[in-house]
N, C-alpha and C positions, 0 to 999 in steps of 0.2 A: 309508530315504531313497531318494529315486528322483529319477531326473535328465533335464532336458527341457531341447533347443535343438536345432541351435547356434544361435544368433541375431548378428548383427552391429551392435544398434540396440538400445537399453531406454528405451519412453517410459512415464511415469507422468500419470495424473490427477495432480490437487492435494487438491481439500480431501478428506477422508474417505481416501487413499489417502498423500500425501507427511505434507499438514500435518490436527492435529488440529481441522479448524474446521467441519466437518460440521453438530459438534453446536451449533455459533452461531448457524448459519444455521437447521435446523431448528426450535429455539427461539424465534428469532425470528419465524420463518413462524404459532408457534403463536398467541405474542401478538398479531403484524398481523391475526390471521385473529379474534380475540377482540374486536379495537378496531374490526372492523368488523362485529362481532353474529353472526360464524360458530362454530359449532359444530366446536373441534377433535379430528373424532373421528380415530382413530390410522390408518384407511385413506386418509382425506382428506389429513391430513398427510405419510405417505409418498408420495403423489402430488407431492409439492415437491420429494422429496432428486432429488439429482443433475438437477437441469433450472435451464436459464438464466430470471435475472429476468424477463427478459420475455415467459417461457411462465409464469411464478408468477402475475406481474402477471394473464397474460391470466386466469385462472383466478379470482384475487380478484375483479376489474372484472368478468367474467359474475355477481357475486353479489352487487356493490355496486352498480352504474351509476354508478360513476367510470371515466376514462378509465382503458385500456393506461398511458398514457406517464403520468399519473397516479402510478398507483399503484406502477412501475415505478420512477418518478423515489425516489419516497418507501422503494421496497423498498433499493435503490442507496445513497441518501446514509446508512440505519440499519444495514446489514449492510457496510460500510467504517468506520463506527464502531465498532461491534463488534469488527472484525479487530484493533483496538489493543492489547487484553488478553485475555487467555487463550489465545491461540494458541501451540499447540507443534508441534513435529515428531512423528509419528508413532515409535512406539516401532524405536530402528537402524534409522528409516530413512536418517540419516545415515551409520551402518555400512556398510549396502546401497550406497549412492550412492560412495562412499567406494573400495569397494572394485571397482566400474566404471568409475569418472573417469578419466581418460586413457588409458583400454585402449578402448575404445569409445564411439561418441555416445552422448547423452544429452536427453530431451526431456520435457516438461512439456506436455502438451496438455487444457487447459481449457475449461469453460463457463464460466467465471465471467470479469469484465475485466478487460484487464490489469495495471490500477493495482491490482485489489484481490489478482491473485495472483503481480504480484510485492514486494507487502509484504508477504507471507504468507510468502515464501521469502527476502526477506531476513530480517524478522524471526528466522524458524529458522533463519537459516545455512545454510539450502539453495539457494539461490542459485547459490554459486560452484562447484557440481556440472553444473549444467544448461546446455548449449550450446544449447537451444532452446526457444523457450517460444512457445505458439501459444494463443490465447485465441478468444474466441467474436466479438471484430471482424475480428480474417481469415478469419472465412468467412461461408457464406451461411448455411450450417444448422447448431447446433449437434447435440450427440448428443441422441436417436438416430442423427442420420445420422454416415456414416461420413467430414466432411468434413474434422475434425479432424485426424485419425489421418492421412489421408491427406494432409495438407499437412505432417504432422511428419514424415512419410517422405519426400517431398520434399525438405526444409527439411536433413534428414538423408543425403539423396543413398543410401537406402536402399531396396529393394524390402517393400512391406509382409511378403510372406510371412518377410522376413528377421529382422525383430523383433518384441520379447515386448511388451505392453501391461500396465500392472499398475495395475487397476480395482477401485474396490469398491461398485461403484453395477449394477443391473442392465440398465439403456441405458447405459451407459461402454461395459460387456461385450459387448452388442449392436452399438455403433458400431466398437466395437474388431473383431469379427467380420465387421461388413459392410463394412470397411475390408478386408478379407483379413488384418489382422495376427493373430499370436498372442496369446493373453492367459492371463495367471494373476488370478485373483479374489482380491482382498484380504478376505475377508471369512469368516464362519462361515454366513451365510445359506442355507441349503437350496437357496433358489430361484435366486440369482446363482451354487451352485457345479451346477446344471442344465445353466445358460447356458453358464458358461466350461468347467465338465470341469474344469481346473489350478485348484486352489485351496490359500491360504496363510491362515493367522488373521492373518498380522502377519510382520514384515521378519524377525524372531527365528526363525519356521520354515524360514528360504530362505539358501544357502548361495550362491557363486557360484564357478566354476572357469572361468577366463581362457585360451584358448589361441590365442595370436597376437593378430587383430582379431576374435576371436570369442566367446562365451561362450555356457556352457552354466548355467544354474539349477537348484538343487539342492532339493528339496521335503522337509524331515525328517518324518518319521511322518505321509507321507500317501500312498494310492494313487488312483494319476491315472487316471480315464478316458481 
C-alpha cells in the first residue's frame, strides 16, 4: 500500500469516474454514428469518450452536413433519456465519498450538463456527498482545458496544488494536470496511467486517512510513479 497527499480538497469527474454511465453514452455515440452511415470503427469511437456534446456533435456534422446545434440538440435530448435506467454508482464509490464528507470539501466537476449530472447523482445517492458541482455551462472550455478544475478550486476556496483530481478519462487527466491539481486515474488503461503516474482500477483499491482538514489517499497494491 502506498500513501499520497495531503490534500485539503477531492474533486471527482462524473460519468466513468463517480457514476457508471460512460458506457450509455458511448453506446449511444455507436448507434448515432450508424444512423448516420458511419462506420463505428473502435478508434473513431474512443474519440467521443470523455468530451462534451458539442465537440461529439462537431465531429458527426464534419461527416453529415447537418448542422453543430443539429446534431448536438438530438445528441442531448437521447443521452438524458438514456440517463433514466441503468445508471449506478461506481463500485464504493459511495464508501469513498462517505468517508470524506464533512472532514473535507468535496466537488464534481463535469463535461456533461447540469441537468444531466445532477440526475445522475441523485439518482445514485450521490448527491448529498458533493458541496460543489461545476458543469461545462460555467465555463468557456470544457477538458482538455484546465477551466473546470479550476473553477472547482475556486468554488472550493482551495489552491489547486492542494487537491486530488480522480479521473478516468485521458483529457480529464490532462485538464486535471494543466489545472495544476493533483490526480489519481481511475482506470487500468496503460495510456491514462502514463498521464496521471497515481493510479486506482476502482474506489475498492483506495483507502483514505483524515488528519484534521486534510487528507492523505491510500493506493493498495500499487506502486506510484
Amino acid at each position: 500500500m502506498t500513501t499520497v497527499g495531503k490534500y485539503k480538497a477531492a474533486i471527482f469527474d462524473c460519468d466513468g469516474t463517480l457514476v457508471d454511465s460512460e458506457s450509455i453514452w458511448m453506446t449511444m455515440i455507436q448507434e448515432v454514428l450508424l444512423q448516420h452511415h458511419l462506420e463505428p470503427h473502435p478508434e473513431f469511437v474512443e474519440e467521443f469518450r470523455g468530451i462534451t456534446s458539442t465537440k461529439a456533435a462537431q465531429k458527426i456534422a464534419l461527416h453529415t452536413g447537418k448542422s453543430t446545434d443539429e446534431v448536438k440538440d438530438a445528441l442531448d435530448v437521447e443521452y438524458s433519456a438514456r440517463l433514466g435506467s441503468g445508471s449506478v454508482p461506481m463500485a464504493n464509490a459511495s464508501t469513498f465519498l462517505h468517508a470524506l464528507h464533512g472532514a473535507v470539501p468535496i466537488a464534481v466537476a463535469s463535461n456533461g450538463r447540469r441537468e444531466d449530472v445532477e440526475a445522475l447523482l441523485s439518482t445514485t445517492g450521490l448527491i448529498g456527498f458533493i458541496d460543489v458541482i461545476v458543469t461545462i455551462e460555467d465555463v468557456t472550455q470544457g477538458k482538455p482545458a484546465p477551466d473546470l478544475f479550476e473553477l472547482a478550486c475556486k468554488r472550493l476556496a482551495v489552491q489547486p496544488a492542494h487537491s486530488v483530481v480522480f479521473e478516468d478519462s485521458l483529457i480529464g487527466v490532462g485538464a486535471a494536470k494543466a489545472a495544476k491539481c493533483n490526480v489519481i486515474g481511475m482506470t487500468t488503461d496503460p495510456v491514462v496511467e502514463a498521464e496521471a503516474g497515481n493510479i486506482a482500477p476502482g474506489f475498492d483499491c483506495l483507502d483514505v486517512k483524515i488528519t484534521g482538514q486534510e487528507f492523505y489517499v491510500q493506493i493498495k497494491d500499487r506502486i506510484l510513479k
